[in-house]
Each structure stands twice: as structure tokens, then as C-alpha cells.
C-alpha positions in Angstrom: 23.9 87.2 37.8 25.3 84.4 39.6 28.3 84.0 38.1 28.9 88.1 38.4 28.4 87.6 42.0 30.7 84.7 42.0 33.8 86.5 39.9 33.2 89.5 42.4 33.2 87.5 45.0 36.1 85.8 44.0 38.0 89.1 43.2 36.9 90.2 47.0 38.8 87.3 48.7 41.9 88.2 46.4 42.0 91.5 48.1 41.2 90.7 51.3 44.2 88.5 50.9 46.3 90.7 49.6 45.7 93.0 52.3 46.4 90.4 55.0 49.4 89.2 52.9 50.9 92.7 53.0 50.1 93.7 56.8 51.6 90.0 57.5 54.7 91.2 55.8 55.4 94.5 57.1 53.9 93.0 60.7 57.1 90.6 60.4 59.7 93.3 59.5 58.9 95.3 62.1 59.3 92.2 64.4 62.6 91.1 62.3 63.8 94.8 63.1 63.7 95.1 66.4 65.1 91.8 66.5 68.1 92.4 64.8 68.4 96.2 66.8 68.7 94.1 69.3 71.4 91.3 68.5 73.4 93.8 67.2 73.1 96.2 70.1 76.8 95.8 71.5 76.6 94.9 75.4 79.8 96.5 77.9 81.9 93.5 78.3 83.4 93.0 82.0 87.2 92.4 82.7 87.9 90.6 85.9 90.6 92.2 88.3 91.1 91.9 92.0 92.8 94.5 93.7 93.6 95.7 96.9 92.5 98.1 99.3 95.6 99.0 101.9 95.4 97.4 105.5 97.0 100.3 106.7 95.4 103.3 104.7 92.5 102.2 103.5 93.6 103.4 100.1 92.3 101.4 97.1 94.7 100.5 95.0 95.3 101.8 91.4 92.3 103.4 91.8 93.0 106.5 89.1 93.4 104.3 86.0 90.6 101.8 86.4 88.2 105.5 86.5 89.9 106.6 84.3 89.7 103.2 81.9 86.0 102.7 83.2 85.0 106.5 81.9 86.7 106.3 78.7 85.5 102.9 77.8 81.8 103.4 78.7 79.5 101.3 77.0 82.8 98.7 75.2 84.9 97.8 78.0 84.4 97.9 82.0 87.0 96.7 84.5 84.8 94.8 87.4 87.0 95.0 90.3 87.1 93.1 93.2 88.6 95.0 96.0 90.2 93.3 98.7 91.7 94.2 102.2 95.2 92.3 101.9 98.8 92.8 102.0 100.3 92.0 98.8 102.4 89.5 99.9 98.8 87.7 100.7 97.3 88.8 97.2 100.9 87.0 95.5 100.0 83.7 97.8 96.1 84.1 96.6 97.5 84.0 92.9 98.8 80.5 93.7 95.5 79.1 95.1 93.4 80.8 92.3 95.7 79.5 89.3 95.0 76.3 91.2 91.7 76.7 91.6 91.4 78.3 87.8 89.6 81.1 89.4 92.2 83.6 88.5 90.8 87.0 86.7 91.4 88.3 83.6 94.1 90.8 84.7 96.6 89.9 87.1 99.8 91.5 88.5 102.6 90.9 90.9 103.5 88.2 88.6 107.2 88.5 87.9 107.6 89.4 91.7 107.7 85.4 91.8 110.0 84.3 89.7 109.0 80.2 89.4 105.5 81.2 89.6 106.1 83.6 86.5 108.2 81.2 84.6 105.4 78.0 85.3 102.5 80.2 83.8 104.6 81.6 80.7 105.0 77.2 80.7 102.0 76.3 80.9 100.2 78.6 78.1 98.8 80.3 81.0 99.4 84.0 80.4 98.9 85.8 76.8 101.9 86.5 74.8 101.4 90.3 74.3 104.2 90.8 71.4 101.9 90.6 68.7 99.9 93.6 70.0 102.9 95.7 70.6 104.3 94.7 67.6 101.4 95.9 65.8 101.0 99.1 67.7 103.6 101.5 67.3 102.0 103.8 69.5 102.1 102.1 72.2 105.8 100.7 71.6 106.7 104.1 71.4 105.5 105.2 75.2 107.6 102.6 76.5 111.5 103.7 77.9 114.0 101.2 76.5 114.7 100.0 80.2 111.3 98.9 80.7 111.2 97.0 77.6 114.0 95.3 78.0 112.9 94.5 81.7 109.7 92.6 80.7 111.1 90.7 77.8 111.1 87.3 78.6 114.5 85.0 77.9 112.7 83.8 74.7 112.3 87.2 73.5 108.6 87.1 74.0 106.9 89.8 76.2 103.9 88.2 78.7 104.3 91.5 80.9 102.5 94.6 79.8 104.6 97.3 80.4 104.5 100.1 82.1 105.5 103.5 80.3 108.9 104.4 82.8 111.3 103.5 85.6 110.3 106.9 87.3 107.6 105.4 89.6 109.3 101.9 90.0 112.5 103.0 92.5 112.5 102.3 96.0 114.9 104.0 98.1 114.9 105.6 101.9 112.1 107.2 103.5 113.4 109.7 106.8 112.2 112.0 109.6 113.7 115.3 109.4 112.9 116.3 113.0 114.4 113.2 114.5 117.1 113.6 112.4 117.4 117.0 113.9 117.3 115.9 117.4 120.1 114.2 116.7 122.0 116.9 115.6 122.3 115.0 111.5 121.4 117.7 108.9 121.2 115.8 105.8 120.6 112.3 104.8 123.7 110.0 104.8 125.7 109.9 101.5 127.8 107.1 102.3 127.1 103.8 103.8 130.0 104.5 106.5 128.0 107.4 107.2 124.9 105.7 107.5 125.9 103.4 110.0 127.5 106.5 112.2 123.6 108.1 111.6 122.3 105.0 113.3 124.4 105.1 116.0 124.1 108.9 116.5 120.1 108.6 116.4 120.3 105.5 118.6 122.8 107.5 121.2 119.9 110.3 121.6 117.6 108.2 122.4 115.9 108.0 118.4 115.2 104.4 117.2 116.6 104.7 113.7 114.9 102.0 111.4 111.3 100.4 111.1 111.9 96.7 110.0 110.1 93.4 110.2 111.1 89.9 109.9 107.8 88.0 108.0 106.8 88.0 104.3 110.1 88.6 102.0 111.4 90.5 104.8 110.7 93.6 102.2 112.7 96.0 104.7 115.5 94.7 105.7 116.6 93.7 102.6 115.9 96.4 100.8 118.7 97.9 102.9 121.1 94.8 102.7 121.2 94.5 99.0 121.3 98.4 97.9 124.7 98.5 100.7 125.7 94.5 98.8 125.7 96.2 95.4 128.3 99.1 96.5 131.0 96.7 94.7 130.9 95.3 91.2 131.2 92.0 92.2 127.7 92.8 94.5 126.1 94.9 91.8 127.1 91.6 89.4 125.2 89.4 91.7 122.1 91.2 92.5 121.8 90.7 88.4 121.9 86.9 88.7 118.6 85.1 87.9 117.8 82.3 90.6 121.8 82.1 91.6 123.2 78.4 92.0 124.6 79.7 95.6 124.5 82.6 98.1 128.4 81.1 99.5 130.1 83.8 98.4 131.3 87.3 99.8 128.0 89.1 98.7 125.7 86.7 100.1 127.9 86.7 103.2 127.8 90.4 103.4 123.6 90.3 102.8 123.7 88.1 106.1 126.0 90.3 108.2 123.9 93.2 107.1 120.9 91.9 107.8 121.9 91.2 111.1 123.1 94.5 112.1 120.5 96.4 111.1 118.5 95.0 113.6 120.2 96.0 116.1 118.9 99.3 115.0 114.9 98.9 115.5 112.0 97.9 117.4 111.4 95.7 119.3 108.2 94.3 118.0 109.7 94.0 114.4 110.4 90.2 115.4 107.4 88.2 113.8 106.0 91.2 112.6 105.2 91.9 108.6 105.6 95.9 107.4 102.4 97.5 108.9 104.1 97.0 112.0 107.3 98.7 110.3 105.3 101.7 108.5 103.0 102.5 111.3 105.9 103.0 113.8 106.9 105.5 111.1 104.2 107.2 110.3 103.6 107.4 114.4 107.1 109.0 115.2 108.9 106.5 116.8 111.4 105.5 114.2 113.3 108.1 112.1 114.1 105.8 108.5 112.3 103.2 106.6 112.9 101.8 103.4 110.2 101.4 100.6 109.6 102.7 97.1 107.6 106.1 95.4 103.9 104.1 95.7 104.4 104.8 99.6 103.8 108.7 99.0 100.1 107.8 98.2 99.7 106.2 101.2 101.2 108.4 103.6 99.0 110.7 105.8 98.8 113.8 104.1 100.0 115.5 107.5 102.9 113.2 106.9 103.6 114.3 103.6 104.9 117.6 104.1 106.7 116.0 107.2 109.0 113.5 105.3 111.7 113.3 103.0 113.0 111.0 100.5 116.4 110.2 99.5 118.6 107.4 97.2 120.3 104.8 99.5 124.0 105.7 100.1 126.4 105.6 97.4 123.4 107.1 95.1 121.5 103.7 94.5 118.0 103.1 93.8 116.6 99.7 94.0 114.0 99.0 90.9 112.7 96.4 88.4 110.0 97.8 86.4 109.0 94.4 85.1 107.7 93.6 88.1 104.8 96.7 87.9 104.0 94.9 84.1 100.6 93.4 84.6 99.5 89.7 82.4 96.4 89.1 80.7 95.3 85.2 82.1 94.5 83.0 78.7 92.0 81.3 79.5 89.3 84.0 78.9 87.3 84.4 76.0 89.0 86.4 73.1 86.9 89.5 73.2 87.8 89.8 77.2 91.6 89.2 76.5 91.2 91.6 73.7 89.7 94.2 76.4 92.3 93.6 79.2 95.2 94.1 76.5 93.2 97.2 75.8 93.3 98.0 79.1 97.4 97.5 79.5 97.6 100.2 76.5 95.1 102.6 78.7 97.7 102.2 81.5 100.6 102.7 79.9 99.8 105.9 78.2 98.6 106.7 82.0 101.8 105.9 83.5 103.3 108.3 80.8 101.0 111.1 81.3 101.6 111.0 85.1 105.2 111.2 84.5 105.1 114.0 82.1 102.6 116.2 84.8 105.0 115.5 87.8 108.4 116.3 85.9 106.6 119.6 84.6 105.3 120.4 88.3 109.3 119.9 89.5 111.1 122.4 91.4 107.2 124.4 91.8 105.2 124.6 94.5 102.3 122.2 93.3 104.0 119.1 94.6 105.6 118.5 98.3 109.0 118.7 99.6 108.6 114.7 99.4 107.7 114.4 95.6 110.5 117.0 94.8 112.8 114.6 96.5 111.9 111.7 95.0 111.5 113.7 91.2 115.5 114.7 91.9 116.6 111.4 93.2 115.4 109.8 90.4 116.9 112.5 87.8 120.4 112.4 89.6 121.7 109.8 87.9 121.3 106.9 90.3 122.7 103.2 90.1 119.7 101.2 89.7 120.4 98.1 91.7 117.4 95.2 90.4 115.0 94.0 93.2 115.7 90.5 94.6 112.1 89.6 94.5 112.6 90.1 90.9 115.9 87.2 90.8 115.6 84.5 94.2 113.7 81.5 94.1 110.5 81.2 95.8 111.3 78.8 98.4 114.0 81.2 100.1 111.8 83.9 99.9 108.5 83.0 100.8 109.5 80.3 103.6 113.4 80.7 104.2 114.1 84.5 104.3 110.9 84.7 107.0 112.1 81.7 108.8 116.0 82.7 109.2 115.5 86.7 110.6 113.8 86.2 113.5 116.3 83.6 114.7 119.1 85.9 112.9 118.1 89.2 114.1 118.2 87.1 117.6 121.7 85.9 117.4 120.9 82.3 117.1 121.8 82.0 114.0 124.7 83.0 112.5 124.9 85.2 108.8 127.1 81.8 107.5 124.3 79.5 108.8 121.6 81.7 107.1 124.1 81.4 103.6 123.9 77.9 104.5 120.1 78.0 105.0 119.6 79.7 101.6 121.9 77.7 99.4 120.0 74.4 101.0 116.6 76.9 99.7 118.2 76.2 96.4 118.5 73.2 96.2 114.8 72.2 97.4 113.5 74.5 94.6 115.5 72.3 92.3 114.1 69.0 93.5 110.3 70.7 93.0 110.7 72.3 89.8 
């Protein structure tokens, strides 16, 4: 009886720990379940980018795509953005200290708009090599126009710059007031550079200040001007091609000076000292009838002002572009699943780019679009010269310290345009000792 008690006994602990054994088990797969759920669960991953928010609009900058990117991503990709209140001559010098500082984001632009900078980062392994992508994406090799391609290949053939899909937002040409013009008795924009100067005199003669320049930063203004009238011959257009010329003693880089010193006899007087705010907000406020600047300056005009304004090629029919500098770099020193996110980013904008182009083309000629875009839509479809920008080709020296340091002084008569040649060549050869 004992030993019947015993074997059931025995057979009673068996199944007692059979039971446990099993509840143990499927205890610890639903534990090992939800674990795994969970380390599989894919998290957003963030992309560093600063960008800026105008000084003089308030208008964030490149706005559009990053909603755009940030909606269609959801849940892979997110573009953190910080937004600062700079010019972007500030947000180039901020580059500097942050590559410095190895603080720089994951997405960076204005790159190529500093030539040594550009070239020390392609160097020093700092920015991806994005020809592998493209190269493996036909798509997005497709979206891109020839000219752009060819602008953000690098001289080793490789492409650090990712591209944007056309030239068609990248020109900068002449911004005017019809009803100044008016007052003066001038119907239509200038087509000739003779005829430009006798539209600054006539606007000057009634009383009409005819330009809105400025003398700090790159002297964006001014020079826009200068080099668009220097390329009028081939031997001008030729230079305005050079990359980092070995001298500005020649006729064109003459002619630059002596431009650049006329045209301020033509503006206000608080342009001395000043950066472009100064320059725009005298136009936007009516008290100068031109000033220079490229497409991205419709989004930021008034929208009062936009049906006020037109928009026209510089005389002789020349736009000033270099879409390579609106290509964007991926910084390398991320991890691989944010540079893989920031390429996918540069794809997102260049089939943006495209899109954009394609709706303003088709809205040509309607009413859907202003008097201003319809101006610059023809402009650009009239078969301009495109003359490249010199932030694109001059050392960084001359134009971050020499170009500001020489107009004031020019624009003042104390220097003369062969001094400022002078000046720049002596740019060159201080870029040389630092390199």
C-alpha cells in the first residue's frame, strides 16, 4: 500500500513538473517574443541639417522639400533641422568653424560656393563620394540635365555634389521697378550694356537712384553686374571660366575694376559697409529702381512686390549660373545608415527640383504664375549665354577678405581699379603660400 502510494506519488511530482516545465516554456516565448518585436521594431533615424531662416523675410529656407521628405519618409528617415537666422555668407563662414570643430551635420550646402574649402574636404575624405549611388541608380541619373552633371563633377571625375535636377532655378540676372522706370520715361529693360549705362543716367537725371548695391561679404551685387558686362567679349566670357586664375592683370580683370567703380556712382549712399539686406530692402521699399540677384529672390519678395516687379537677362542676353553650387554633400563622418538616409534625401530633392520645373513650365504664358515668374520662365527659355558665377572660380582669400576690403575704398575713389587688380593678384598669391 505503501509502495502504491509511493509510485503515485512519484507519478504526481512528474506532472506537476511537467506542468511547470511547459508554463516555464511558453512563459519564456512570450517574453523572447516581445523581445525580439522589439529589437526588430525599426526606429526613424534623424539626419542633421542646419538651415536658414532669412534675416530679411523671415522665410525658412528650403522649407517645401524637407515637408515634403519628412512626410514621405515617416517612420524611416527624418530630416532634424536646425533653423537659423543668418545670411548665408555667415552660414558658409559657420561651415569653416564647424568642420573645425567636427560639429558639422550630415547634410551640408554652399559648399562649392568656396572653392578651397570644397577642394580641402573632397582632400581630406571629408565629404561622401556619391558616384556609386548615381551610378547604380539610373533613375536618378536620368532626372539630371547634362549641364548640371557636368557642373558637379569633380576634376577627378568623381561627383561629391548631389545634384540638382536643372539650370532653370540656378540663373541670376536683373531684378527692376517698372514704375520708376516709367518715371523716367524708359519702357523696357535695357538690351545693351551701352544702353544700360544711358538707363542709369536717365533714372539718376529724374531724380531715381538706379541700383541697390553693397560693399561687405563677396560683394554679391556689384559683381554680379561687373562680370555678366566682363563676359560681353570672348576673351571675358574665357576668363570668367578660369578656375582660381594665376592673375586678374589683364584687360578683363581691368575692366571688372572700372566697372565696379562706376556702378557705384549709381546707388545709395549707405551701400558703403553695408552687406545686401541693406541693398534688397532699399528695393523692396522703392527707393532704388534695379538690383541684381537670382530666381530664389521671387520667394522672398513681398507678395505686394511680386506683381510689382519684373525680371530680365543682363544686357547682351546673359544669365549668370553655376548649378554646382545648389549640389548639396553628405559629411562622412556619420554613421552608414545616416549617410545612406541623407543620400536618400539628395534623390528626394532632385526629383523635387524636377517636378517644380515641369509645374512652372506647364503654368507659362497662364495666369497661375505672375508677371515676374513669366519673366524669369522666358528669360531662361530665350536662349541666354550662361556666364559661371565667380564665387564658383576665385580663391577664398580675394573673396571673403579682399573683394570686401577694396570696394569701400574703390567705390570712394581712393583706390584705383589697377590698385584693386593689384590687390587681387597679391590675394593670389597669399592663397598659395596657405594652401
Amino acid at each position: 500500500m505503501t509502495e502504491r502510494r509511493n509510485v503515485i506519488y512519484r507519478k504526481y511530482l512528474q506532472s506537476v513538473f511537467c506542468i511547470a516545465l511547459v508554463l516555464t516554456v511558453l512563459t519564456g516565448c512570450g517574453k523572447n517574443t516581445g523581445q525580439t518585436s522589439r529589437s526588430t521594431e525599426k526606429k526613424e533615424i534623424d539626419i542633421p541639417i542646419i538651415l536658414t531662416v532669412d534675416p530679411t523675410s523671415g522665410k525658412k529656407t528650403e522649407q517645401d522639400v524637407v515637408d515634403a521628405f519628412n512626410e514621405e519618409y515617416a517612420g524611416t528617415y527624418h530630416m532634424q533641422v536646425e533653423w537659423i537666422m543668418e545670411t548665408e555668407e555667415e552660414y558658409r563662414k559657420n561651415l569653416k568653424r564647424l568642420n573645425v570643430t567636427d560639429e558639422l551635420p550630415a547634410v551640408i550646402y554652399d559648399v562649392r560656393t568656396l572653392p578651397s574649402f570644397y577642394q580641402m574636404m573632397v582632400a581630406d575624405g571629408r565629404i561622401e563620394n556619391l558616384s556609386p549611388y548615381l551610378e547604380e541608380d539610373e533613375e536618378w541619373r536620368n532626372m539630371i540635365e547634362p549641364a548640371v552633371m557636368e557642373g558637379c563633377t569633380d576634376e577627378d571625375g568623381n561627383i561629391y555634389l548631389g545634384p540638382i535636377s536643372t539650370a532653370a532655378f540656378a540663373c541670376a540676372g536683373m531684378f527692376w521697378n517698372p514704375e520708376l522706370f516709367a518715371e523716367a520715361g524708359i519702357e523696357k529693360f535695357p538690351e545693351t550694356w551701352e544702353e544700360f549705362w544711358d538707363c542709369c543716367d536717365r533714372l539718376q537725371a529724374n531724380g531715381i537712384t538706379p541700383l541697390g548695391l553693397h560693399t561687405e561679404g563677396t560683394g554679391w551685387a556689384p559683381m554680379l553686374i561687373a562680370t555678366a558686362e566682363a563676359a560681353h567679349t570672348e576673351e571675358g566670357y574665357a576668363f570668367m571660366k578660369e578656375l582660381l586664375p594665376e592673375s586678374y592683370s589683364n584687360d578683363t580683370g581691368l575692366e571688372i575694376a572700372e566697372t565696379l567703380q562706376k556702378l557705384f556712382r549709381y546707388t545709395t549712399e549707405d551701400a558703403i559697409h553695408a552687406d545686401y539686406d541693406v541693398a534688397y530692402n532699399n528695393f523692396v521699399a522703392g527707393k532704388v529702381a534695379m538690383i541684381p540677384n537670382g530666381y530664389w529672390m521671387i520667394d522672398q519678395l513681398p507678395e505686394e512686390w511680386k506683381e510689382k516687379v519684373r525680371f530680365s537677362a543682363f544686357p547682351g542676353n546673359k544669365l549668370i549660373a553655376s548649378p554646382e553650387t545648389f549640389g548639396w554633400a553628405v559629411v562622412s563622418t556619420y554613421s552608414e545608415e545616416v549617410k545612406e538616409g541623407a543620400v536618400e534625401f539628395l534623390k528626394f530633392r532632385t526629383k523635387f527640383n524636377l517636378e517644380e520645373k515641369k509645374e512652372l513650365m506647364d503654368k507659362n504664358g497662364r495666369t497661375e504664375i505672375s508677371q515676374l515668374l513669366q519673366d524669369y520662365v522666358n528669360a531662361y527659355n530665350n536662349n541666354p549665354q550662361i556666364v559661371p558665377n565667380y564665387q564658383v572660380k576665385w580663391n577664398s582669400i580675394l573673396q571673403e577678405e579682399t573683394i570686401g576690403e577694396c570696394l569701400p575704398q574703390l567705390a570712394a575713389g581712393k583706390m584705383t581699379p589697377a590698385q584693386m587688380v593689384e590687390t587681387a593678384d597679391e590675394s593670389i598669391r597669399e592663397y598659395e603660400k596657405e594652401r
